[in-house]
PQR file with spaces between the fields and no chain letter, atoms N, CA, C, O and H, PARSE charges and radii, in Angstrom:
ATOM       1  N    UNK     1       0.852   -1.175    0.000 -0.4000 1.5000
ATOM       2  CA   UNK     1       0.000    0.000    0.000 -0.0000 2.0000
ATOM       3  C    UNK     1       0.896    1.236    0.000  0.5500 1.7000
ATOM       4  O    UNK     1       1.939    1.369    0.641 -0.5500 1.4000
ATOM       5  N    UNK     2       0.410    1.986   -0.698 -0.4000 1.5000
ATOM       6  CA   UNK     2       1.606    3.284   -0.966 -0.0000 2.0000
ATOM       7  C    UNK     2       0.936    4.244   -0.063  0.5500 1.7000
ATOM       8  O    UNK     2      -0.169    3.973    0.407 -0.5500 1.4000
ATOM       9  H    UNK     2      -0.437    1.878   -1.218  0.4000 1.0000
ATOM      10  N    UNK     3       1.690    5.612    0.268 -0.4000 1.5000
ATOM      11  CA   UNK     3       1.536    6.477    1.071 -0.0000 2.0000
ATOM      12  C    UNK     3      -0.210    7.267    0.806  0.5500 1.7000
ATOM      13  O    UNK     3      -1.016    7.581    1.681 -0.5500 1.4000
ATOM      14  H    UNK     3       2.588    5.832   -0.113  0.4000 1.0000
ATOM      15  N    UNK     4      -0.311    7.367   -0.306 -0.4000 1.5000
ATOM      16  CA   UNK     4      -1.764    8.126   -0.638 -0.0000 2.0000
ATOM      17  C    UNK     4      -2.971    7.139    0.272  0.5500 1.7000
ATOM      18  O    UNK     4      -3.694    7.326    1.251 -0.5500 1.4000
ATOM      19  H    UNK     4       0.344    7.112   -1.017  0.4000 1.0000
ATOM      20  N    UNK     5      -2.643    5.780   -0.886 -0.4000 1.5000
ATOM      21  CA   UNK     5      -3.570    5.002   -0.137 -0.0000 2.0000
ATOM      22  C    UNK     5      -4.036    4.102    1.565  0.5500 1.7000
ATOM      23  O    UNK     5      -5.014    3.405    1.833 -0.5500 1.4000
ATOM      24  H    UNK     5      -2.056    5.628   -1.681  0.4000 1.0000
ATOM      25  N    UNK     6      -2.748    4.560    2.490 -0.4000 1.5000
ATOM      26  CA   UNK     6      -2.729    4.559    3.825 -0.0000 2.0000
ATOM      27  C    UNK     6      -3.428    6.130    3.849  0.5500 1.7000
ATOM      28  O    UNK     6      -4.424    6.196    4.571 -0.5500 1.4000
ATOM      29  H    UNK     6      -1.953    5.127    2.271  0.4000 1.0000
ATOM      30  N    UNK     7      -3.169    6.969    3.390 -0.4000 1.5000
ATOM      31  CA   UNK     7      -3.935    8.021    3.865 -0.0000 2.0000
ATOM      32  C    UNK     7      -5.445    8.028    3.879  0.5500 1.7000
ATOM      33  O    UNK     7      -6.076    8.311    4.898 -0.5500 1.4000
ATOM      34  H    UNK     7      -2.361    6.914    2.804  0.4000 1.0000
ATOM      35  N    UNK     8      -6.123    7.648    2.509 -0.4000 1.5000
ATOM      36  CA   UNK     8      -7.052    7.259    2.001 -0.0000 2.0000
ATOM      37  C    UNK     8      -7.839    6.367    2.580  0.5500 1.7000
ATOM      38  O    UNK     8      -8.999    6.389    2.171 -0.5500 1.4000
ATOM      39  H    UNK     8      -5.610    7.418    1.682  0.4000 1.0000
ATOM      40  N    UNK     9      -7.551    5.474    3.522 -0.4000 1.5000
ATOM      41  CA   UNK     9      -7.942    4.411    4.568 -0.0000 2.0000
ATOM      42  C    UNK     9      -7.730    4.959    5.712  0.5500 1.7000
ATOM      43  O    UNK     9      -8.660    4.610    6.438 -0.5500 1.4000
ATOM      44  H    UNK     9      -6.608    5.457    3.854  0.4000 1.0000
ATOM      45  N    UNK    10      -6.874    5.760    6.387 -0.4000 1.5000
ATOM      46  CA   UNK    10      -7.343    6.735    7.438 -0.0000 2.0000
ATOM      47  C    UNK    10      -8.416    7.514    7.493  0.5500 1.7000
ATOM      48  O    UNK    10      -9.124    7.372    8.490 -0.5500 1.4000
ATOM      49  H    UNK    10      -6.118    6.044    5.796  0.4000 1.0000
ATOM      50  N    UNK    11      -8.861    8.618    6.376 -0.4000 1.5000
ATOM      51  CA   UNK    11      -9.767    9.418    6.409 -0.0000 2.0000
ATOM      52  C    UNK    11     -10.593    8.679    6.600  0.5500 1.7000
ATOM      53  O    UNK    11     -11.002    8.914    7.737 -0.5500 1.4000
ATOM      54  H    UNK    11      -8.286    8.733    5.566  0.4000 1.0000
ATOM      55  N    UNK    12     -11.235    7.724    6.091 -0.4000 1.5000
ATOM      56  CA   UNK    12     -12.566    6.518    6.123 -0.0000 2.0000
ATOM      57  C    UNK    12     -12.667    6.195    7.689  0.5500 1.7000
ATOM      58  O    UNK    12     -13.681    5.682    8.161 -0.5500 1.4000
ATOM      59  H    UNK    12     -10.902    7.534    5.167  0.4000 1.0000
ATOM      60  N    UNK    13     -11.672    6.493    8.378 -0.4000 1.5000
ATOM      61  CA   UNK    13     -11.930    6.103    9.905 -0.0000 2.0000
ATOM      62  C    UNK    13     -12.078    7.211   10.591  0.5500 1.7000
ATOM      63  O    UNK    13     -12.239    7.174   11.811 -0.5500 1.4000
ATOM      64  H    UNK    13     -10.848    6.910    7.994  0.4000 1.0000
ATOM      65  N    UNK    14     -12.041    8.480    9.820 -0.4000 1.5000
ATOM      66  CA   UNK    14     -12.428    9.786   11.245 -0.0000 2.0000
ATOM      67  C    UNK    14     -13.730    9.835   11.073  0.5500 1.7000
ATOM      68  O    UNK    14     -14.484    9.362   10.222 -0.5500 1.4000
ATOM      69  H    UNK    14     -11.911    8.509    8.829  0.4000 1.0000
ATOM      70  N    UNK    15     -13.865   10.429   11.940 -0.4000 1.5000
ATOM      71  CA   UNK    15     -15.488   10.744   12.799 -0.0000 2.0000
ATOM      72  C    UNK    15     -15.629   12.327   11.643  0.5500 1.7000
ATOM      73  O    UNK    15     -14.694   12.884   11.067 -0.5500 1.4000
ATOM      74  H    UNK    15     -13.253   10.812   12.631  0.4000 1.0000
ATOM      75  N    UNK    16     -17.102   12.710   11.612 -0.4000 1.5000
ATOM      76  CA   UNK    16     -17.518   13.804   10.973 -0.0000 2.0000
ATOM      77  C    UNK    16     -16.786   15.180   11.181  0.5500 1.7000
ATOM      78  O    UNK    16     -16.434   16.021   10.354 -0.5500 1.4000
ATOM      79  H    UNK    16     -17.861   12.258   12.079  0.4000 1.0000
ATOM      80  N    UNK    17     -16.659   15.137   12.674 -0.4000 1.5000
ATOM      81  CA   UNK    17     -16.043   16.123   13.593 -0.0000 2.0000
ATOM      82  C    UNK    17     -14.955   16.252   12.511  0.5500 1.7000
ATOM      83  O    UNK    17     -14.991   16.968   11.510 -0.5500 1.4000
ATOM      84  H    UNK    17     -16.946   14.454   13.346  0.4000 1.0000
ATOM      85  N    UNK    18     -13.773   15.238   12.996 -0.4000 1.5000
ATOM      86  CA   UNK    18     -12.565   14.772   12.474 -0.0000 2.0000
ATOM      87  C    UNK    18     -12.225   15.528   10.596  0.5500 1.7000
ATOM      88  O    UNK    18     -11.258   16.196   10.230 -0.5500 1.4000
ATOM      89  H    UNK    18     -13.744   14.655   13.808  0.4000 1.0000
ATOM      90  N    UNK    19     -13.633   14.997    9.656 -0.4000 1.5000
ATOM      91  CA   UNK    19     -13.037   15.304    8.434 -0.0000 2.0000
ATOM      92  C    UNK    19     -13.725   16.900    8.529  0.5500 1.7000
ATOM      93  O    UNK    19     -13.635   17.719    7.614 -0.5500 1.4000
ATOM      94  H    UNK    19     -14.419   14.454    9.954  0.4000 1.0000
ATOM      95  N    UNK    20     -14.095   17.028    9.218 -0.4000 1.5000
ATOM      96  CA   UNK    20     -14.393   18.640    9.048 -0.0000 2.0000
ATOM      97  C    UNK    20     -13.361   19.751    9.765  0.5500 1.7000
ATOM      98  O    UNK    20     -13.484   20.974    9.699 -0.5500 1.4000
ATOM      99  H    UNK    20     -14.168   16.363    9.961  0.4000 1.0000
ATOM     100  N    UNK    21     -12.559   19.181   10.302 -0.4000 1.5000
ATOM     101  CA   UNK    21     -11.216   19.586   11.124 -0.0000 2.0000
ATOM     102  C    UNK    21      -9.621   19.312   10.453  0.5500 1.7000
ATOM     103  O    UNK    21      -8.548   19.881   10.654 -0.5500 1.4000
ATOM     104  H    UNK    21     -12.459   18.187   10.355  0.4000 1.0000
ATOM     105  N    UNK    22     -10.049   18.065    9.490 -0.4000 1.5000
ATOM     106  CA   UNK    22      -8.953   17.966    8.282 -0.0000 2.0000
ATOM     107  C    UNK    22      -9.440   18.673    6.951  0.5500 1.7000
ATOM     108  O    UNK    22      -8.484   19.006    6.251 -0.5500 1.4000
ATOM     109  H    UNK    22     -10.921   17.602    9.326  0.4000 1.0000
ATOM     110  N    UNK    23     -10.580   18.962    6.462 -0.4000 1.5000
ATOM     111  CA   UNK    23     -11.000   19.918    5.350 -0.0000 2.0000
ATOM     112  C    UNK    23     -10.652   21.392    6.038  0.5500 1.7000
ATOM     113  O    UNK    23     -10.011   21.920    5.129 -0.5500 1.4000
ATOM     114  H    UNK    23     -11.356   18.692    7.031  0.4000 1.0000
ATOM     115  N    UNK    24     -10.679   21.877    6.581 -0.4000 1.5000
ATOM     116  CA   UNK    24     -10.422   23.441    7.331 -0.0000 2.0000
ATOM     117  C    UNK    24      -8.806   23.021    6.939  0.5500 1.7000
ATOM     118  O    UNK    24      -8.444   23.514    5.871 -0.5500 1.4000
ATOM     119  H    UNK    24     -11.200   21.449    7.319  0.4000 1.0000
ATOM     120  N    UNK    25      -8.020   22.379    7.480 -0.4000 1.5000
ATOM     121  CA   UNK    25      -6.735   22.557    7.484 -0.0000 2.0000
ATOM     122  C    UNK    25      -6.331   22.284    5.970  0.5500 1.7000
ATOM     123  O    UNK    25      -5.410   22.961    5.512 -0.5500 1.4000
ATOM     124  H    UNK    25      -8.314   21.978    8.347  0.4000 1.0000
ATOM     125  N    UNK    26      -7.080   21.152    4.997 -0.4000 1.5000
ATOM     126  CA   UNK    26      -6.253   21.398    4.472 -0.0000 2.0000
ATOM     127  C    UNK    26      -6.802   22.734    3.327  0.5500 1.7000
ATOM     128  O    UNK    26      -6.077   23.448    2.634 -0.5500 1.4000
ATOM     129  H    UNK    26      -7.828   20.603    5.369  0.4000 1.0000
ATOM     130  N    UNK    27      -7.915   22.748    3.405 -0.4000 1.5000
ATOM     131  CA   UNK    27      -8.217   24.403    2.591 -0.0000 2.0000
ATOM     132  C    UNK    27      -6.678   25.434    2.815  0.5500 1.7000
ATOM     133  O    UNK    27      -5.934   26.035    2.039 -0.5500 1.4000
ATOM     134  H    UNK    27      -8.505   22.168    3.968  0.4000 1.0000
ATOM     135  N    UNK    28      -6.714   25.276    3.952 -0.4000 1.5000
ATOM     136  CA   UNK    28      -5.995   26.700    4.450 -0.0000 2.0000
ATOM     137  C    UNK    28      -4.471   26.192    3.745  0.5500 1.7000
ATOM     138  O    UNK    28      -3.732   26.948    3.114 -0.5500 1.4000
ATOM     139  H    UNK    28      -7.318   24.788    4.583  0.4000 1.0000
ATOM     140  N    UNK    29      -4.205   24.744    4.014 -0.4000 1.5000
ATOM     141  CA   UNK    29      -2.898   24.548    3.652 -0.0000 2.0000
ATOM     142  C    UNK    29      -2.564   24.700    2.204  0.5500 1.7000
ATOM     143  O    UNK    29      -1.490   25.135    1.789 -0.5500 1.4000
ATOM     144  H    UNK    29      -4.805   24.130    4.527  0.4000 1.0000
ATOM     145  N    UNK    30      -3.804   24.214    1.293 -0.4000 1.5000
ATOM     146  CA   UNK    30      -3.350   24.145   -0.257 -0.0000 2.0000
ATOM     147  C    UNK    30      -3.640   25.740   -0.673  0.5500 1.7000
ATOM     148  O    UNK    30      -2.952   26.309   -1.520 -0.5500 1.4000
ATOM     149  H    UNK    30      -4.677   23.860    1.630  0.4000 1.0000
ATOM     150  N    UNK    31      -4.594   26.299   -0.066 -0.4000 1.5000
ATOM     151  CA   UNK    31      -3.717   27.790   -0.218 -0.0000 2.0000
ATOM     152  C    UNK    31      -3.001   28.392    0.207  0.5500 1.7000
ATOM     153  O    UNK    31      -2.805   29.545   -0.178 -0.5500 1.4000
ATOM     154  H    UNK    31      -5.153   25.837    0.622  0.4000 1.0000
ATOM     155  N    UNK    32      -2.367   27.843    1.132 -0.4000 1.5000
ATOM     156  CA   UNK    32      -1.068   28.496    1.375 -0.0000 2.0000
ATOM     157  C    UNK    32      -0.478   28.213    0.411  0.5500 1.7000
ATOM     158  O    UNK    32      -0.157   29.255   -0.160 -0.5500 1.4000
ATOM     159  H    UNK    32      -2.526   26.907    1.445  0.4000 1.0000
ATOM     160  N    UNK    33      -0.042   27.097   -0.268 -0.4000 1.5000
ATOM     161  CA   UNK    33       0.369   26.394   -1.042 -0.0000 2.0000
ATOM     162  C    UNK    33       0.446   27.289   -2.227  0.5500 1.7000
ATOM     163  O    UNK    33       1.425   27.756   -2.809 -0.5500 1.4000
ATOM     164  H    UNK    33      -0.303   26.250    0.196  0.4000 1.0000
ATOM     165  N    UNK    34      -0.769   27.405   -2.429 -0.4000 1.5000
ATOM     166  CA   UNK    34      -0.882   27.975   -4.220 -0.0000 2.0000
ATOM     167  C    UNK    34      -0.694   29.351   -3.832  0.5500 1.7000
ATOM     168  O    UNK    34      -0.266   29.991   -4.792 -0.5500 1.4000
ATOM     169  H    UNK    34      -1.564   27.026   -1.957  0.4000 1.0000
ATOM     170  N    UNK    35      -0.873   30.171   -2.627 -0.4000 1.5000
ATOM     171  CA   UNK    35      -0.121   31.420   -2.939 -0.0000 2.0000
ATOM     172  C    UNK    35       1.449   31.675   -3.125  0.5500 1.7000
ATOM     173  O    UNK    35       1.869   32.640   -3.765 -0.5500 1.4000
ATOM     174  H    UNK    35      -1.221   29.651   -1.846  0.4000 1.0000
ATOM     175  N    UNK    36       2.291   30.721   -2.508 -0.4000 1.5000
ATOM     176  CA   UNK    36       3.839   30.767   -2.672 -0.0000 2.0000
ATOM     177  C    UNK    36       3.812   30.686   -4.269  0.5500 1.7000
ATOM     178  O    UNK    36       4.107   31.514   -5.131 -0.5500 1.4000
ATOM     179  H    UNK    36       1.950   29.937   -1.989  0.4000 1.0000
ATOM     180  N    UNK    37       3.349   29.377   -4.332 -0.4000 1.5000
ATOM     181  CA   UNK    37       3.274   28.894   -6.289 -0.0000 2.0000
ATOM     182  C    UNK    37       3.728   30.400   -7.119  0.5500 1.7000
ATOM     183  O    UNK    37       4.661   30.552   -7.907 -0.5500 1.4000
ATOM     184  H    UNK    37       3.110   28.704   -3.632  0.4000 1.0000
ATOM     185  N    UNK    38       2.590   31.558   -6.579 -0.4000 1.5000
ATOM     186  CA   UNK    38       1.879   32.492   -7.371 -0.0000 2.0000
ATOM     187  C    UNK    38       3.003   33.307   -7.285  0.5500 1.7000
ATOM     188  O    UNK    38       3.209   33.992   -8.287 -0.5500 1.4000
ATOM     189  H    UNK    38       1.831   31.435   -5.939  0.4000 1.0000
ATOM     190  N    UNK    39       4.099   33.464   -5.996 -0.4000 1.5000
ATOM     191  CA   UNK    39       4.765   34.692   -5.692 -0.0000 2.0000
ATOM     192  C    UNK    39       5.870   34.702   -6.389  0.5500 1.7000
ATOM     193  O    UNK    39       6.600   35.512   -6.961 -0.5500 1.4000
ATOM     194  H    UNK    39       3.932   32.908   -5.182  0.4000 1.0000
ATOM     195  N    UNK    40       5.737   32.746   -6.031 -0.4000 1.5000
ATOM     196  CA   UNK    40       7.455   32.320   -6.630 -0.0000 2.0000
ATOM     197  C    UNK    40       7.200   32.691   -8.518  0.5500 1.7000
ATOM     198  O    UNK    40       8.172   33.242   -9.037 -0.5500 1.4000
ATOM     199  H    UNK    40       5.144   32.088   -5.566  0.4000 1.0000
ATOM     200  N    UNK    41       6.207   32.459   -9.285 -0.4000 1.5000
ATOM     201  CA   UNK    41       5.748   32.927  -10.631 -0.0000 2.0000
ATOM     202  C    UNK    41       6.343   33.964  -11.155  0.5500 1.7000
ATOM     203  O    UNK    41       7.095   34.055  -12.125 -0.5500 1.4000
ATOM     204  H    UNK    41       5.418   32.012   -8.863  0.4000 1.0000
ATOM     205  N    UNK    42       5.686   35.202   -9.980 -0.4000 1.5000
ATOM     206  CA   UNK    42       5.762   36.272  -10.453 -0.0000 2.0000
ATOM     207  C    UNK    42       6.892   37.070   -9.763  0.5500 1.7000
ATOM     208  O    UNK    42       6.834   38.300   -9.746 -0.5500 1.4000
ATOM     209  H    UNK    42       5.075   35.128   -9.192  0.4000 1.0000
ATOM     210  N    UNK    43       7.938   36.387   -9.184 -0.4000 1.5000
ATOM     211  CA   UNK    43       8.794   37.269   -8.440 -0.0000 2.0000
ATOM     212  C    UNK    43      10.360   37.118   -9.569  0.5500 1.7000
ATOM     213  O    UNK    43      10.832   36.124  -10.122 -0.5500 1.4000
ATOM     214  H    UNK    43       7.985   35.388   -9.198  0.4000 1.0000
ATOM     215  N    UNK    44      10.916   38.892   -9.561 -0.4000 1.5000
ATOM     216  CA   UNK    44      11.295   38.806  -11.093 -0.0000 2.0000
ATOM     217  C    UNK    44      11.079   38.946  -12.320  0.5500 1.7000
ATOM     218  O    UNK    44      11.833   38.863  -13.290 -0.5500 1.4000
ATOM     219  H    UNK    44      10.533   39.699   -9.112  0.4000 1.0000
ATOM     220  N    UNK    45       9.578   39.248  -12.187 -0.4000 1.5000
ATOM     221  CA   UNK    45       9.351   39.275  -13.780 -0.0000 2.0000
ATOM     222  C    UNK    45       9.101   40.770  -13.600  0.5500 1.7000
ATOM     223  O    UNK    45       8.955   41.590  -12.695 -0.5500 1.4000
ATOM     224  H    UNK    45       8.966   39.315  -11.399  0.4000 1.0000
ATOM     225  N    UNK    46       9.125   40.707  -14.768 -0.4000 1.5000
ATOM     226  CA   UNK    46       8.987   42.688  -15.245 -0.0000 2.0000
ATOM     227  C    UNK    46       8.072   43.023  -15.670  0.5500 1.7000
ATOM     228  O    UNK    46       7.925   42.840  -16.879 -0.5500 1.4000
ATOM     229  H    UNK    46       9.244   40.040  -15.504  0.4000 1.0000
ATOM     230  N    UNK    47       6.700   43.861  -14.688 -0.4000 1.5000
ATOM     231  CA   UNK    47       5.289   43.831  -15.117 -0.0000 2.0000
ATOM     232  C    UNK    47       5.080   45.200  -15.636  0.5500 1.7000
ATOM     233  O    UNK    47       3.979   45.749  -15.637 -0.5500 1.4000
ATOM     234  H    UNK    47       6.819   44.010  -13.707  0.4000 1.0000
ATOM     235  N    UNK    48       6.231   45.765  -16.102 -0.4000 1.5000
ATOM     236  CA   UNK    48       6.114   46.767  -16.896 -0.0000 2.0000
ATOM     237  C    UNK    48       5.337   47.519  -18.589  0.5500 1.7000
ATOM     238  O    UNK    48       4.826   48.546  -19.037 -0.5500 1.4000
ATOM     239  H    UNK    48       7.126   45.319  -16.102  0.4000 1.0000
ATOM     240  N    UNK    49       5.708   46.220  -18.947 -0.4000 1.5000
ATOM     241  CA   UNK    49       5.252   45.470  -20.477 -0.0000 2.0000
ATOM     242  C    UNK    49       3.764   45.374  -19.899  0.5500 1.7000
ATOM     243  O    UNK    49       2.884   46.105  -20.355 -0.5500 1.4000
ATOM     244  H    UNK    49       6.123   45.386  -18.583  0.4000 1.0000
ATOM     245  N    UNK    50       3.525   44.506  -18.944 -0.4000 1.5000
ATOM     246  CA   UNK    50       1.640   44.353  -18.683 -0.0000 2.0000
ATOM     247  C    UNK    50       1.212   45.375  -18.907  0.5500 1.7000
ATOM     248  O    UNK    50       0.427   45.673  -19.807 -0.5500 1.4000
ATOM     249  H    UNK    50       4.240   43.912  -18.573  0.4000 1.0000
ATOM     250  N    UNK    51       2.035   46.555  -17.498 -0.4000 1.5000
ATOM     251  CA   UNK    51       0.909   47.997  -17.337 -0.0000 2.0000
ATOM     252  C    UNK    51       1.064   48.594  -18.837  0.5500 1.7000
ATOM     253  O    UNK    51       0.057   48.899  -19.476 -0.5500 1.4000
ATOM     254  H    UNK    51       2.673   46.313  -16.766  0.4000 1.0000
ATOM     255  N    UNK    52       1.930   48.697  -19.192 -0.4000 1.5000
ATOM     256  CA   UNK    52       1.811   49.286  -20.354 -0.0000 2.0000
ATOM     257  C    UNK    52       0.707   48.948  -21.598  0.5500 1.7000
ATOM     258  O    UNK    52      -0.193   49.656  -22.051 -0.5500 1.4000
ATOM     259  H    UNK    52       2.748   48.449  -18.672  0.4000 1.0000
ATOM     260  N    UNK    53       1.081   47.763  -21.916 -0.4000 1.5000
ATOM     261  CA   UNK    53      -0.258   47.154  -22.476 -0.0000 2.0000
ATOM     262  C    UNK    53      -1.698   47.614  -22.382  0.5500 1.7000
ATOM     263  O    UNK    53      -2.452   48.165  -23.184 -0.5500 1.4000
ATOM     264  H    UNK    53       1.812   47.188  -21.548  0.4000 1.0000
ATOM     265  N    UNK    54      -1.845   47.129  -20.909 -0.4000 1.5000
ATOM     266  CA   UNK    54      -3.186   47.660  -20.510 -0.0000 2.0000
ATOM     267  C    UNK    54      -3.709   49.115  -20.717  0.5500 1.7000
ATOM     268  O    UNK    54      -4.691   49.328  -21.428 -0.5500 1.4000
ATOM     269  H    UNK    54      -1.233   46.681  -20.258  0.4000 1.0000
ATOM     270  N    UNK    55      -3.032   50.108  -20.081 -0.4000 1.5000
ATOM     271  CA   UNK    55      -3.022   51.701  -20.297 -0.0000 2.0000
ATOM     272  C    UNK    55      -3.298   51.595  -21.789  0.5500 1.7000
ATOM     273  O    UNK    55      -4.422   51.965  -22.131 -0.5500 1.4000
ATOM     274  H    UNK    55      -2.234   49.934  -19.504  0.4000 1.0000
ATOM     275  N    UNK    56      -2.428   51.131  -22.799 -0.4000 1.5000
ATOM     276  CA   UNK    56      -2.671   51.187  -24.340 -0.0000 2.0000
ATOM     277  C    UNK    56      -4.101   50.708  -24.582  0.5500 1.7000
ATOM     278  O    UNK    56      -4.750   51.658  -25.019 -0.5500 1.4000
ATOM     279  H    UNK    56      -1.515   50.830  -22.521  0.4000 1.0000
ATOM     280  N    UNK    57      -4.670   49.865  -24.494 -0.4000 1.5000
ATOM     281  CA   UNK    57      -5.706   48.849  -24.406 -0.0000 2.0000
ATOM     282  C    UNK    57      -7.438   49.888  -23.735  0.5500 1.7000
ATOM     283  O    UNK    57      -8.561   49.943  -24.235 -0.5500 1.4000
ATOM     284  H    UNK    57      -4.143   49.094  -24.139  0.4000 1.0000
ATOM     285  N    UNK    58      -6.972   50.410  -22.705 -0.4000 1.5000
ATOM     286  CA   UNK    58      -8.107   51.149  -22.218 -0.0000 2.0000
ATOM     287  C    UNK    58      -7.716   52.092  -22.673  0.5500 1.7000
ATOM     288  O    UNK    58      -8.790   52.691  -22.723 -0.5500 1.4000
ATOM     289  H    UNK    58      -6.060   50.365  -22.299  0.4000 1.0000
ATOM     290  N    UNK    59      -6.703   53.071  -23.255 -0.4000 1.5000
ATOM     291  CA   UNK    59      -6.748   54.151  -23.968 -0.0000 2.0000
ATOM     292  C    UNK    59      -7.506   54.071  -25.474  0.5500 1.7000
ATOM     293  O    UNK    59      -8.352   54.835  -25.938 -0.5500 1.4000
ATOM     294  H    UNK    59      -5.831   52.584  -23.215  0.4000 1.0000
ATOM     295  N    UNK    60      -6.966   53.010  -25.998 -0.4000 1.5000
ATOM     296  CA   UNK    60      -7.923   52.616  -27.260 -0.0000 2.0000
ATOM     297  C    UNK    60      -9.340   52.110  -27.302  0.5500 1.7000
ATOM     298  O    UNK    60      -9.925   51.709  -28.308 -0.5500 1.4000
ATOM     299  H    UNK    60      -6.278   52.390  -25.621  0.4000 1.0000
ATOM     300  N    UNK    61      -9.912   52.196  -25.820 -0.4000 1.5000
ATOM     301  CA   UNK    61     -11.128   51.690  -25.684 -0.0000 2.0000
ATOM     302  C    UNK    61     -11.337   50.023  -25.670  0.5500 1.7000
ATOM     303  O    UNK    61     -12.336   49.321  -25.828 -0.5500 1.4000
ATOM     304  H    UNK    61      -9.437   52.522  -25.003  0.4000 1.0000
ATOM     305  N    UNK    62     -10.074   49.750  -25.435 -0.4000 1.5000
ATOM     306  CA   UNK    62     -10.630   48.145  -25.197 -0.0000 2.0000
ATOM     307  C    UNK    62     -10.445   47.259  -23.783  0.5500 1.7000
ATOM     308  O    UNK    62      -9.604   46.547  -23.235 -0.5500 1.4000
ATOM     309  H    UNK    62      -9.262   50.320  -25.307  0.4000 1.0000
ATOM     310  N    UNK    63     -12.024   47.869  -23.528 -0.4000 1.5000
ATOM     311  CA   UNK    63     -12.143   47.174  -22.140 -0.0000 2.0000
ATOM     312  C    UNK    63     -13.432   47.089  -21.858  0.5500 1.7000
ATOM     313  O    UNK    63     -14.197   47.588  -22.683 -0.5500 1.4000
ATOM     314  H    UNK    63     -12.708   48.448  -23.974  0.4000 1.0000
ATOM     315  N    UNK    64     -13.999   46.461  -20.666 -0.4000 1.5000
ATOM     316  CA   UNK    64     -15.497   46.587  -20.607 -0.0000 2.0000
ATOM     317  C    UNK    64     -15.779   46.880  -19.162  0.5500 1.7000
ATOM     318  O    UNK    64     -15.041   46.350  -18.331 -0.5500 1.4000
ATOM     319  H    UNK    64     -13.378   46.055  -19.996  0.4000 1.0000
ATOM     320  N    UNK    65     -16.677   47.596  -18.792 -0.4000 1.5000
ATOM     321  CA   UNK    65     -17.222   48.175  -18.161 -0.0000 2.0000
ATOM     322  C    UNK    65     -17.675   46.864  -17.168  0.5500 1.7000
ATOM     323  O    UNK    65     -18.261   45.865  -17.585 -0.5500 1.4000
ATOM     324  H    UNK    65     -17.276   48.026  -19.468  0.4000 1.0000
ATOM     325  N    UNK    66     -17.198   47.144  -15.526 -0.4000 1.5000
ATOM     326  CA   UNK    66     -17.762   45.684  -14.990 -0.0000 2.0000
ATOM     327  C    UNK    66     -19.512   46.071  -14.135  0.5500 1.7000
ATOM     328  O    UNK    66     -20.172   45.158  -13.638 -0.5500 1.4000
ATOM     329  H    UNK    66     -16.722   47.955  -15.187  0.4000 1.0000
């Protein structure tokens, strides 16, 4: 049995309490997760080219009204 599937046979044994106390954690954890993802992405890049773009883009009228 590989590591997922010992996990996978644990959860089946917590109590309601239990998976509603491992869903909270891991919400919070896989976004923690995917915000590093996002920082590590964009850290370094040169968002100069974006703003610029954009400013061009709504200066020429292409954008929409939310």
């Amino acid at each position: 049995m590989n590591v997922l599937e010992e996990i996978q046979a644990k959860i089946y044994e917590l109590t309601k309490e239990e998976r509603t106390r491992l869903r909270e954690w891991f919400d919070e954890f896989d976004g923690d997760s995917w915000d590093k993802e996002f920082d590590e992405k964009i850290k370094g890049k040169n968002h100069d080219s974006d703003l610029a773009k954009a400013k061009k883009d709504f200066s020429d009228g292409k954008f929409k009204d939310l």
